[in-house]
PADO-736435 format. One line per 3 residues: number of its first residue (from 1); their letters; for each residue x, y, z of N, C-alpha, C. Coordinates in steps of 0.2 Angstrom, whole numbers, padded with zeros to 4 digits. Layout:
NUM	a	X:Y:Z:X:Y:Z:X:Y:Z | ...
This chain:
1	xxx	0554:0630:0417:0557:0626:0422:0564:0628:0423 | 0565:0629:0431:0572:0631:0431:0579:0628:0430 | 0585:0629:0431:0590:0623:0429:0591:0620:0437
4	xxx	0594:0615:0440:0596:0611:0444:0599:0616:0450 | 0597:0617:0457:0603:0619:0461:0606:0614:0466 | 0613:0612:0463:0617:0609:0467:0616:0611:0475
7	xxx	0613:0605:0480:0608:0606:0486:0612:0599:0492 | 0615:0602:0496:0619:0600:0501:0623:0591:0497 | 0626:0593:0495:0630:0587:0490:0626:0583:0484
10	xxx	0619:0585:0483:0616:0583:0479:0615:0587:0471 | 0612:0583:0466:0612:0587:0461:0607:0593:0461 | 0602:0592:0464:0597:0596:0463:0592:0597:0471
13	xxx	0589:0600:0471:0585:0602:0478:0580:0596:0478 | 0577:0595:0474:0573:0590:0473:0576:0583:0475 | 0582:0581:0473:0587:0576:0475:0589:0577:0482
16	xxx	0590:0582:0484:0590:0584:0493:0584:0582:0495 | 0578:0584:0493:0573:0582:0498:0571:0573:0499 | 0572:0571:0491:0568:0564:0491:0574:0561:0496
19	xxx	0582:0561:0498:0586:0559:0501:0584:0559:0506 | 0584:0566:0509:0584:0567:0518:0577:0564:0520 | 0570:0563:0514:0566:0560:0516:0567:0554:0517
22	xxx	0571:0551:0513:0572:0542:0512:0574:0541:0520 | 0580:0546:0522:0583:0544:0530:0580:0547:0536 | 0573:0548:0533:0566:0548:0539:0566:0557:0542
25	xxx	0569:0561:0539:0568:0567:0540:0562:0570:0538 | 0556:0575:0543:0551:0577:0540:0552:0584:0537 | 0546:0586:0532:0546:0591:0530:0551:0598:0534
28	xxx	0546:0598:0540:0551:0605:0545:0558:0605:0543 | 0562:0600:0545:0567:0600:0544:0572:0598:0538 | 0569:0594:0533:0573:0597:0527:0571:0603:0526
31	xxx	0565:0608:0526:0567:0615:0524:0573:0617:0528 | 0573:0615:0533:0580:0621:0541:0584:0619:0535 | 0587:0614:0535:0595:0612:0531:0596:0613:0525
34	xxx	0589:0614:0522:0590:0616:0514:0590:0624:0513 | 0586:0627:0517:0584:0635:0518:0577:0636:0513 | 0576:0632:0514:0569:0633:0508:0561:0632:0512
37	xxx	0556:0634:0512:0549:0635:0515:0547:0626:0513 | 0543:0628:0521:0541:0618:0522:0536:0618:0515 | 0531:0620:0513:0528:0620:0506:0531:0618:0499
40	xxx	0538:0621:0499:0541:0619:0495:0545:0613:0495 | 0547:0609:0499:0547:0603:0501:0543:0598:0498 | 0537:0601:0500:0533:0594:0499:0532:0595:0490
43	xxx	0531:0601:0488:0531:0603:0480:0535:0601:0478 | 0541:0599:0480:0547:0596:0474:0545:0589:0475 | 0547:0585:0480:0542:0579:0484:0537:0577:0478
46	xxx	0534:0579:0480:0527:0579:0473:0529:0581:0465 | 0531:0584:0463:0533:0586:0458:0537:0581:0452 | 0542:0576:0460:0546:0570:0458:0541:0565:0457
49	xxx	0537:0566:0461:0533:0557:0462:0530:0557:0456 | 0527:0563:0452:0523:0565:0448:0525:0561:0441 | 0532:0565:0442:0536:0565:0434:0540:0557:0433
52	xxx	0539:0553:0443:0542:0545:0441:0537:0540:0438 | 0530:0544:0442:0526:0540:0440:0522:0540:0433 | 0522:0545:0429:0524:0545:0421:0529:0541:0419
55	xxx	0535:0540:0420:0539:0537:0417:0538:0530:0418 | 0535:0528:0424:0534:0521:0424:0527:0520:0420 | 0524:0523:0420:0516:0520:0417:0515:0526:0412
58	xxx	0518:0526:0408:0518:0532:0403:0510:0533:0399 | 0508:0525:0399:0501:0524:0395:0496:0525:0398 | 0498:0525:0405:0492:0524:0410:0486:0532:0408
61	xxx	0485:0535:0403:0483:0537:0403:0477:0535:0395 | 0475:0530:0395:0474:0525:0389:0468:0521:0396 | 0469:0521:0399:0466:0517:0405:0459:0517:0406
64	xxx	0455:0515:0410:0449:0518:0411:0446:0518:0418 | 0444:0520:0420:0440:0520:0428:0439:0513:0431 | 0442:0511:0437:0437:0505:0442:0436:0509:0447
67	xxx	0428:0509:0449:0427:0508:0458:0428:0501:0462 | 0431:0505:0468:0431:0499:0472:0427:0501:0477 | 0425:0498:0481:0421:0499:0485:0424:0500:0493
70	xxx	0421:0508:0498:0425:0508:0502:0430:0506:0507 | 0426:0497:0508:0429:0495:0513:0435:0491:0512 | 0433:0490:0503:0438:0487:0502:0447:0493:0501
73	xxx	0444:0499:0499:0452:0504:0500:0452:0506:0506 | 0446:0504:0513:0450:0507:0518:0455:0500:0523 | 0453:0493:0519:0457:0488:0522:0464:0487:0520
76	xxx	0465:0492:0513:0470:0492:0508:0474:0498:0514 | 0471:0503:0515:0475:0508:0519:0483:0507:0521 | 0481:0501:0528:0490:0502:0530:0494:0499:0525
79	xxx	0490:0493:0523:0497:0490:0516:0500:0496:0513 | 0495:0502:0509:0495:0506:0505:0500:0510:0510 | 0498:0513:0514:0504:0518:0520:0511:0516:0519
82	xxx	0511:0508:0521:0518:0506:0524:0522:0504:0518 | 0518:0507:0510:0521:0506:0503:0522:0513:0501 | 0519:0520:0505:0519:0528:0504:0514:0525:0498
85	xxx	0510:0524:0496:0507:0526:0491:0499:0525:0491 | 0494:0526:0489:0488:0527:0489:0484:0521:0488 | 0478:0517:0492:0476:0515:0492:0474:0511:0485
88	xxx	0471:0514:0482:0471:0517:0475:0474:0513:0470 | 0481:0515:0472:0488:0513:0467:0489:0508:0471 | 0489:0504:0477:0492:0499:0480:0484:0492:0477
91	xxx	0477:0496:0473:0472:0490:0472:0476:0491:0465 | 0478:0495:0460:0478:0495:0453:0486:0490:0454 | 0490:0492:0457:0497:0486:0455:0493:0480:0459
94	xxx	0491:0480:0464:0487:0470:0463:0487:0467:0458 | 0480:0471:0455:0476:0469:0449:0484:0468:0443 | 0486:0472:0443:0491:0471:0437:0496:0465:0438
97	xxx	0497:0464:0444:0501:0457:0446:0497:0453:0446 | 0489:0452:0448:0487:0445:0448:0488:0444:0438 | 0487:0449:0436:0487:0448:0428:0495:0446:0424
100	xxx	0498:0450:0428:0504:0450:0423:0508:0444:0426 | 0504:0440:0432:0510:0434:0433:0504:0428:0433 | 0499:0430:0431:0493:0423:0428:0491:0421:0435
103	xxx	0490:0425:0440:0487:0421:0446:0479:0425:0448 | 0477:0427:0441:0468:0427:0445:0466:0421:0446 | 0467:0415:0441:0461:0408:0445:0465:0405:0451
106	xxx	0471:0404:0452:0475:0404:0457:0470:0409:0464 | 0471:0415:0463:0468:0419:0467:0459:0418:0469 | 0458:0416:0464:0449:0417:0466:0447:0409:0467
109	xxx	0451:0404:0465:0452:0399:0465:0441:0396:0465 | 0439:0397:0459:0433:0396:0460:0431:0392:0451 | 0436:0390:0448:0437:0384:0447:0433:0377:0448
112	xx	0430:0373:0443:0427:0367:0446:0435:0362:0445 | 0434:0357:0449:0441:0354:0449:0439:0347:0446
């Protein structure tokens, strides 16, 4: 891995790209303003999401498989979109909310009262 190139007032080129992406720039043109090929863009892009989403869920590899069924990740899609993140990842952090703030009987409410 290489070292860090300070990247239009940023630490690192990778820190150029997630920025000019946060303020809505696409691909094409953060490479124009960086000097770097649209493919690498998205590879450092990637590269970052990669190594955050290790750091957050470092275990998640201890985890095990769920299917969902497809209509239920193609209803998940825009929520998933309008969160940048995979249909996927937006059904597994549900499930870990309904868990981790005790609202599955809440949620399924199928309880006898």
């Amino acid at each position: 891995m290489g070292s860090a190139k300070p990247t239009l007032g940023y630490p690192s080129r990778t820190d150029a790209v997630l920025a000019l992406r946060r303020q809505g720039l696409d691909d094409v043109e953060i490479a124009q303003r960086i000097g770097i090929r649209r493919g690498t863009v998205g590879a450092l892009a990637c590269s970052a999401e990669r190594r955050s989403d290790r750091q957050r869920r470092p275990a998640e590899t201890n985890g095990r498989t769920v299917v969902f069924p497809i209509d239920v990740l193609d209803a998940l899609a825009p929520h998933a979109a309008a969160r940048d993140i995979s249909p996927n990842e937006l059904a597994r952090r549900l499930v870990e909310t309904a868990i981790d703030e005790d609202l599955v009987d809440a949620i399924l409410d199928d309880r006898e009262a």
